[in-house]
Steps between C-alpha positions, in 0.01 A plus 500: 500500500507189225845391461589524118727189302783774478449581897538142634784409716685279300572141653726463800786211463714408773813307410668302721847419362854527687650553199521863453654481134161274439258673652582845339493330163123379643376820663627661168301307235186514688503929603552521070178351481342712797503282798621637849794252624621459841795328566601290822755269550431252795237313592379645835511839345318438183186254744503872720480731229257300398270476776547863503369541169273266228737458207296441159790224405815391681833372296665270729833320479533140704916565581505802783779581743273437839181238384372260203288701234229210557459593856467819401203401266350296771490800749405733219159306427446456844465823636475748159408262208573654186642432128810342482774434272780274519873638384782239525794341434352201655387270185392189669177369440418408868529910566289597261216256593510592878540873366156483367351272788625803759260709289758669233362589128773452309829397504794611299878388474822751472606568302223696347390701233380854661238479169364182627457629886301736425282340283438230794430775713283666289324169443442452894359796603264479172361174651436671798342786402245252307433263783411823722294702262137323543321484177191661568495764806765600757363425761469098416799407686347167724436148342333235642552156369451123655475642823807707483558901492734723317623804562652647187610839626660364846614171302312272793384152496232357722350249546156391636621399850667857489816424504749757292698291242884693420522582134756618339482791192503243292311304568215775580549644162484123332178407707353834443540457126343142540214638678406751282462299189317188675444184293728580200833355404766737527791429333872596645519777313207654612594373880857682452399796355705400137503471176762237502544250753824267514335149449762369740438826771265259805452821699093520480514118642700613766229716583224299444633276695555690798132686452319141497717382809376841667127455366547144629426407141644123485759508190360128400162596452485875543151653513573858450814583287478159217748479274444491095752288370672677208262839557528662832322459841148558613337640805183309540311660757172820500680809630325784614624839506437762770 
């Protein structure tokens, strides 16, 4: 039976926030706009729940009772990568850069605005939903490329000597957007998914950076992702789609 707009099963969130006071005030904003929240409040619990089931998004905090939120992130996109998003009281720049280097999308800093979360959420799983839809068929989920292979629907790497390279959601969503539009400057906006990109927000280098150390792309002279000064970046490379 075709699954109808009104019939899908709306997104699944899991928050990870010791705060109970906090997290209702999280899992409440997000169920009035139709996403299904689950709430857990350590670390271990929230990494088993989540090998137990494939979250569309996770919420995590960095400050929990029994491990550091960025461990958590690092085990997270190890074993079940997914879409992440950053909620803390932690404002220092050096956490929000390794934040995004672990593989999180976004990064936010309490207190919040409940408005604002859900917008970045909303904006999130909108990129995702782009960089896995292929433009033509369905069934064009494999791209070849300077002797390198991507799997778009298991979000795997590899490359010509066979070995698997780790990606993170992120990253797979950012290098499957890259890959489908081949040769073209795309701006941050269209990289993030946004209309309106902080000029000061460095999180797409983050990635880039971490995608052309993984694609053995040397950041001096790269050959696949180039950087446009003042206009975007470029994937210069033929990709074929299987």
């Amino acid at each position: 039976m075709t699954t109808t707009p009104a019939e899908a099963t709306p997104p699944a969130i899991f928050v990870l926030e010791d705060d109970p006071e906090i997290a209702r005030l999280i899992c409440m904003s997000l169920a009035e706009y139709g996403f299904r929240c689950e709430h857990l409040s350590t670390g271990r619990q929230f990494l088993t729940r989540a090998r137990q089931a494939a979250p569309d998004l996770c919420i995590i905090d960095l400050g929990l009772p029994d491990m550091d939120g960025m461990q958590v992130v690092r085990e997270l996109q190890d074993g079940s990568p997914c879409a992440v998003l950053i909620l803390t009281g932690r404002n220092d720049v050096t956490d929000r850069v390794l934040g995004l280097e672990l593989g999180a999308d976004d990064y936010i800093v309490k207190p919040f605005e409940p408005r604002e979360l859900v917008a970045r959420v909303r904006s999130i799983l909108r990129r995702y939903q782009r960089s896995a839809a292929p433009e033509a068929s369905a069934e064009r989920n494999l791209a070849r490329f300077a002797g390198w292979t991507f799997d778009a629907s298991r979000h795997a790497l590899t490359a010509a000597d066979g070995r698997e390279i780790g990606l993170s959601a992120a990253e797979a969503s950012l290098l499957g957007t890259l890959l489908r539009r081949p040769n073209k400057i795309l701006s941050r906006e269209q990289l993030l998914g946004e209309r309106d990109v902080d000029p000061f927000d460095r999180s797409i280098d983050v990635r880039i950076s971490r995608l052309r150390r993984k694609l053995d792309d040397d950041p001096q002279s790269p050959r696949l992702i180039k950087t446009v000064y003042g206009a975007g970046y470029l994937f210069a490379a033929q990709v074929s789609w299987e």
